[in-house]
C-alpha positions in Angstrom: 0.8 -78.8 -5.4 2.1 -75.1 -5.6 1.7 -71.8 -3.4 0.9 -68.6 -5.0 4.5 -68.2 -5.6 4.9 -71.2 -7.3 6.7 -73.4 -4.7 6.1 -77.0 -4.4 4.6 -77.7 -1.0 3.7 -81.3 -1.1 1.8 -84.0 -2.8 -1.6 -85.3 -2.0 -4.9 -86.8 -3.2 -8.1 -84.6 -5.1 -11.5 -85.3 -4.9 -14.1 -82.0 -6.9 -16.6 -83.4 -5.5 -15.4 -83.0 -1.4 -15.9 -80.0 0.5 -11.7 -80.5 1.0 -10.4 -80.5 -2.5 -6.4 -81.5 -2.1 -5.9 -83.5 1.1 -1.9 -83.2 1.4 0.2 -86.5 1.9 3.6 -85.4 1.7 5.3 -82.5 1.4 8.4 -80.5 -0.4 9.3 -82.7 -3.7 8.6 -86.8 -2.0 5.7 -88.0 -3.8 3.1 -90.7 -2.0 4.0 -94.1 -2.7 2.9 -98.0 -1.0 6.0 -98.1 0.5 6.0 -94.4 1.7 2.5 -95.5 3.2 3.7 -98.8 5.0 6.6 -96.4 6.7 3.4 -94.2 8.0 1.9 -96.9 9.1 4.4 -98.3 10.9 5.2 -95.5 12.8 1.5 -95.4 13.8 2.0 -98.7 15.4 5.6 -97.6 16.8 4.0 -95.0 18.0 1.2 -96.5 20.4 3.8 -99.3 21.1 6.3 -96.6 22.7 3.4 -94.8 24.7 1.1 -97.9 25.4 2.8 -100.7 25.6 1.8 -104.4 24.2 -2.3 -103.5 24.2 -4.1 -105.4 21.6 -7.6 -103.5 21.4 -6.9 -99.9 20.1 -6.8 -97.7 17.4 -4.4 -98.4 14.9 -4.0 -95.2 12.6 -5.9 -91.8 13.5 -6.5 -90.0 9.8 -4.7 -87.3 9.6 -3.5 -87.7 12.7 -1.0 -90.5 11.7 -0.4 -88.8 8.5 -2.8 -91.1 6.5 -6.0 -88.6 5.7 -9.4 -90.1 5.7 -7.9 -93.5 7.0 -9.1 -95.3 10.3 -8.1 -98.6 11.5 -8.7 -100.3 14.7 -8.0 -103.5 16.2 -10.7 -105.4 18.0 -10.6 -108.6 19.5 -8.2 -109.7 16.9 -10.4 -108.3 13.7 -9.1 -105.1 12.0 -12.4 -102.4 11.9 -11.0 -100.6 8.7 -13.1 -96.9 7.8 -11.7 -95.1 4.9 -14.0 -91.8 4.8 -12.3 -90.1 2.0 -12.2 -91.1 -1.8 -8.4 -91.0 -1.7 -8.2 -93.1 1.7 -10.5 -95.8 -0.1 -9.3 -96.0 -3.4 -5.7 -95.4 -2.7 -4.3 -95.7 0.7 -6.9 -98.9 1.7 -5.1 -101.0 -1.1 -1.6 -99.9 -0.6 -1.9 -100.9 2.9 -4.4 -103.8 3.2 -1.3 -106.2 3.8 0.1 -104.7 6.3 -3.7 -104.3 8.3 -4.0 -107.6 7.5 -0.7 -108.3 9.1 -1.3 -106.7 12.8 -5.0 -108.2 13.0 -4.9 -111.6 11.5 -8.1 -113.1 12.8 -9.6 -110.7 9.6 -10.3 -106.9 8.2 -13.2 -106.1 8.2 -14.6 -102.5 6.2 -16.8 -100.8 7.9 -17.5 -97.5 5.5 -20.6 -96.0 6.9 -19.9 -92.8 8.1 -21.9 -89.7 6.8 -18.8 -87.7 5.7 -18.4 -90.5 3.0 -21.8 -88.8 1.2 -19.4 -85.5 1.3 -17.1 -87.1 -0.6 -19.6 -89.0 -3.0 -19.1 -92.5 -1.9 -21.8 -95.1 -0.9 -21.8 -97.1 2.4 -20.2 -100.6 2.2 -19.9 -103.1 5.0 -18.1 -106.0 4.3 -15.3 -108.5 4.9 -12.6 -107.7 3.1 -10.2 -110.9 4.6 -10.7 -113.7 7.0 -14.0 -115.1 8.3 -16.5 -113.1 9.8 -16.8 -113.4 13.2 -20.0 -114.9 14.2 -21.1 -112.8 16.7 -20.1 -109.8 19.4 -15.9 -110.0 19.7 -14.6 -109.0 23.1 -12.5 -105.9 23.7 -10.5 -105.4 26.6 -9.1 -102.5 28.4 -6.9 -103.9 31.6 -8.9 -105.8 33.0 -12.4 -104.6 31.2 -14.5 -106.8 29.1 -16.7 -104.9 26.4 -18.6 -107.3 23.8 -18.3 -105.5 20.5 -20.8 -105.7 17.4 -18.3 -105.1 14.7 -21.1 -104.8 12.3 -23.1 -102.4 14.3 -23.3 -100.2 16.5 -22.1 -96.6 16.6 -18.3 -95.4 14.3 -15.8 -99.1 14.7 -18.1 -100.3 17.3 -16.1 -99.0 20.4 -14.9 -95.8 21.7 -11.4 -96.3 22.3 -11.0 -92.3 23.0 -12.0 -92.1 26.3 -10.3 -95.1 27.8 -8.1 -93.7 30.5 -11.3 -91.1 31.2 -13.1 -94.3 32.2 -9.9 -95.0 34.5 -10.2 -91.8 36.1 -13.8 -92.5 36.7 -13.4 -96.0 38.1 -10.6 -94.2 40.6 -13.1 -91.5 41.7 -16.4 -94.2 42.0 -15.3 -96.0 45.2 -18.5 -96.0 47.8 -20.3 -92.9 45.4 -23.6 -92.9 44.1 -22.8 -92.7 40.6 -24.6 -91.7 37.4 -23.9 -91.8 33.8 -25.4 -90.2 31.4 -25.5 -91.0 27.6 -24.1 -94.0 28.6 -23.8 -95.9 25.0 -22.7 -99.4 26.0 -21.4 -98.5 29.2 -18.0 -97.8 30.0 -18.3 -95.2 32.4 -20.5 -96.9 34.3 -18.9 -100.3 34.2 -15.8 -98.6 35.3 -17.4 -96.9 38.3 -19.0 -100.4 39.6 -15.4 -101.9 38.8 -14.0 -98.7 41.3 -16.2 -99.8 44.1 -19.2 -97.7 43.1 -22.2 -97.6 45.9 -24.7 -97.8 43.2 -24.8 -97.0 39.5 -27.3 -95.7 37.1 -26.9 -95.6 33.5 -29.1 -93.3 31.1 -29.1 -94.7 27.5 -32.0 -93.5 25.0 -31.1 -96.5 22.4 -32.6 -99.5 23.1 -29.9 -101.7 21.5 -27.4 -100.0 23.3 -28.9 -100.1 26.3 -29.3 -103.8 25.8 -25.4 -104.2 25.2 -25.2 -102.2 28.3 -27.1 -104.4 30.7 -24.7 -107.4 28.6 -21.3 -105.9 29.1 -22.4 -105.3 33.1 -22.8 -108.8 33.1 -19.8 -109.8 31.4 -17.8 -107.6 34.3 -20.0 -108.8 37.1 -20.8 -105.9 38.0 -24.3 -104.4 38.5 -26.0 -101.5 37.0 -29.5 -99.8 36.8 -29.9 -99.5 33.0 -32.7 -96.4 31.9 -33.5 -96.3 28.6 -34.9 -92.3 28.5 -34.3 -89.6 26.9 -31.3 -88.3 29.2 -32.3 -84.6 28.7 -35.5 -85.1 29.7 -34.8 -87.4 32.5 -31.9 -84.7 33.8 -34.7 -82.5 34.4 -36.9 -85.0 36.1 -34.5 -86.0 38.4 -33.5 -82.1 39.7 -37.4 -81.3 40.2 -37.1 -84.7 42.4 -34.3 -83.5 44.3 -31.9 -86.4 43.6 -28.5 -86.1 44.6 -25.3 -88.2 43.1 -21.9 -88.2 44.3 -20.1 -88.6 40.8 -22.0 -87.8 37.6 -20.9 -88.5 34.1 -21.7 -86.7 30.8 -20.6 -88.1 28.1 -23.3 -87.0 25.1 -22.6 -87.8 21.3 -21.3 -85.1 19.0 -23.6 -81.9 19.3 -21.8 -80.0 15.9 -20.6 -81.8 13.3 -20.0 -78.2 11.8 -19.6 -74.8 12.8 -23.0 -74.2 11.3 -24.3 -76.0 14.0 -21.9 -74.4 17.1 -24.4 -72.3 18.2 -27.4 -74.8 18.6 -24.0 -76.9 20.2 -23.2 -74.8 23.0 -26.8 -74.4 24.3 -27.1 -78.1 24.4 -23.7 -78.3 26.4 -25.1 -75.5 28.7 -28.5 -77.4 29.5 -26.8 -81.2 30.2 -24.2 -79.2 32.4 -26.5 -76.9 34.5 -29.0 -80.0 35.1 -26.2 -82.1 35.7 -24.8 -79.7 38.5 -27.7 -79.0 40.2 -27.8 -83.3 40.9 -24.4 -83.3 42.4 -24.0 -83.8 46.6 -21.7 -81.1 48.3 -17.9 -83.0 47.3 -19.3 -84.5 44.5 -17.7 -84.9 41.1 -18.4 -84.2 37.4 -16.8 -85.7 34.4 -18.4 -84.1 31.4 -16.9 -84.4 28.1 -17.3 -82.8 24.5 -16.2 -84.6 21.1 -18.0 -82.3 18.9 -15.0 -81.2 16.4 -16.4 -77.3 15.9 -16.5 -77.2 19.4 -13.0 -75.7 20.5 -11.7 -76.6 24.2 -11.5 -72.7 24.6 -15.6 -72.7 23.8 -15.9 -75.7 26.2 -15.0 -74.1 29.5 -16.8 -71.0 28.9 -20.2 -72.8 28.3 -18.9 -74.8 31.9 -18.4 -71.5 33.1 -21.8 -70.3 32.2 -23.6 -73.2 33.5 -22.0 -73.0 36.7 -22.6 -69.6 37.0 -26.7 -70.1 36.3 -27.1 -73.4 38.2 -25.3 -71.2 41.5 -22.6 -74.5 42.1 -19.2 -73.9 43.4 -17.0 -75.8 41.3 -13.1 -76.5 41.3 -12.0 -77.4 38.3 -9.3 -80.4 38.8 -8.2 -81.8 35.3 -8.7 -81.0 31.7 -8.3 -83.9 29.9 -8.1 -85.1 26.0 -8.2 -88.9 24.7 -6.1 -91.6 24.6 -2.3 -91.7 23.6 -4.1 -94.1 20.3 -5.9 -90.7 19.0 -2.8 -88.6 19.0 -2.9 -84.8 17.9 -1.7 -83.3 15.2 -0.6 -79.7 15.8 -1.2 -78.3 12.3 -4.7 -80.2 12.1 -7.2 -78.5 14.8 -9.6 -81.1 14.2 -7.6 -83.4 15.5 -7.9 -81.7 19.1 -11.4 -83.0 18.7 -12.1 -84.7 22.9 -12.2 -82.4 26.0 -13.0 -83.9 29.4 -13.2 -81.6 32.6 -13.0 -83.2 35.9 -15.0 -80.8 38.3 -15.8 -80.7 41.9 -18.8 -79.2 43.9 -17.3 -77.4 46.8 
């Protein structure tokens, strides 16, 4: 590939039918090759080794992230959760590197394709198993000493949200004696990490009931209790302000409001709602994690709906950490998208 002038700038995969024509692997003169691909990946595992340590359950390459566009992998309970969401990723990077997947999760790989992007870039859905036996049921992850059974052919993205695992430690710090609730709480890890801390009493709001299910599962699996609510958690956030309920730590962790910036707009005004309610629940010293993963959604555009909210709702806040996702979803500082997790830690004065 050449700029207007006619240098060479790199080499990369094309696909007319995506919305992202030339997705750039390398660049000057070094063309893609499997063994330039193995060396990527390897560094994505050098990578999490240096700044993680020897943990088993995390996410293995990051996209574009780790240099490998369209490309996914994690490691779950031994299996491999492979998600190529580009053309290129699936029909060239997936076989150059099935060995060496195959080699740092050897219980199997499975391919889990499913993401809507994929219809962007005119591929079907597949879910199979692409080595190994499948498991028969729900794998365990593990994060310390946190249990979460994971359905590796269900569920929401690889089956596990490996982004927000030292949020959840900052949550289980802050949960000792609080009343603690958590809303959108998928399978649970917010909440199970805020019984974990010591947590008074926990509520969790999920809307799904087969996440909710898993929820009430993975409590168990922790010994831990929690109040599961399977409600709609915007309407319940304004149920539980005209009651007058008060909580001493309150999480928001919602699902992607903008997949584009077509839909920033309708984004932010969802943000601003969850927020306000969310800060009129919390007792004086009380504290607020509330995160956003929409990629449109810049951290910049974050604060300033926080801002807002606050601002309508009349709460002091102090804002005490701004937070992004685990050292396993690393940044890229030439891909934006990549800067895709915020997480605020506020306090109600």
């Amino acid at each position: 590939m050449e700029d207007s002038r006619g240098r060479t700038v790199g080499a990369g995969y094309v696909n007319p039918a995506s919305g992202i024509l030339v997705r750039l692997l390398t660049r000057g003169s070094a063309l893609p090759s499997p063994d330039w691909a193995k060396g990527q990946f390897q560094r994505a595992l050098q990578r999490r080794k240096a700044l993680m340590g020897d943990v088993e359950d995390l996410r293995l390459v990051h996209s574009e992230a780790d240099g490998l566009p369209g490309l996914v992998v994690e490691r779950i309970g031994g299996y491999a959760v492979v998600s190529p969401d580009t053309l290129g990723a699936e029909r060239v990077l997936l076989p150059w590197l099935l060995e060496e997947i195959e080699a740092a999760a050897p219980r199997g790989v499975i391919l889990r394709a499913v993401a809507p992007i994929r219809q962007r870039e005119g591929l079907a859905p597949r879910l199979e198993m692409l080595r190994g036996e499948a498991p028969e049921g729900p794998v365990i992850a593990r994060e310390g000493d946190i249990r979460y059974a994971v359905d590796l052919f269900g569920g929401q993205k690889t089956g596990h949200y490996f982004d927000q695992r030292e949020n959840r430690a900052l949550c289980r710090s802050l949960g000792e004696g609080r009343r603690v609730l958590d809303v959108f709480s998928y399978t649970g890890g917010f909440a199970i990490a805020a019984a974990l801390g010591g947590a008074g009493s926990v509520t969790a709001i999920e809307s799904s009931g087969e996440a909710a299910a898993a929820l009430s599962g993975n409590a168990a699996l922790n010994g831990v209790t929690v109040e599961v609510r399977e409600e709609n958690a915007f309407d319940l956030l304004r149920q539980l302000v005209r009651d007058g309920e008060r909580y001493d730590l309150v999480v928001l962790d919602p699902p992607p409001f903008a997949r584009g910036r077509d839909h920033l707009e309708a984004a932010l005004r969802a943000y601003k709602e969850i927020n306000l309610r969310a800060m009129r629940l919390l007792a004086p010293g009380g504290y607020l994690l509330t995160a956003s993963c929409s990629h449109a959604v810049s951290l910049g555009e974050f604060l300033a709906v926080i801002e807002d909210a606050a601002g309508d709702a009349g709460v002091p806040l102090t804002r005490l950490a701004v937070r992004g996702p685990a050292p396993d979803h690393p940044i890229r500082v030439e891909v934006p998208e990549s800067d895709y997790l915020h997480l605020l830690a506020l306090q109600r004065d």
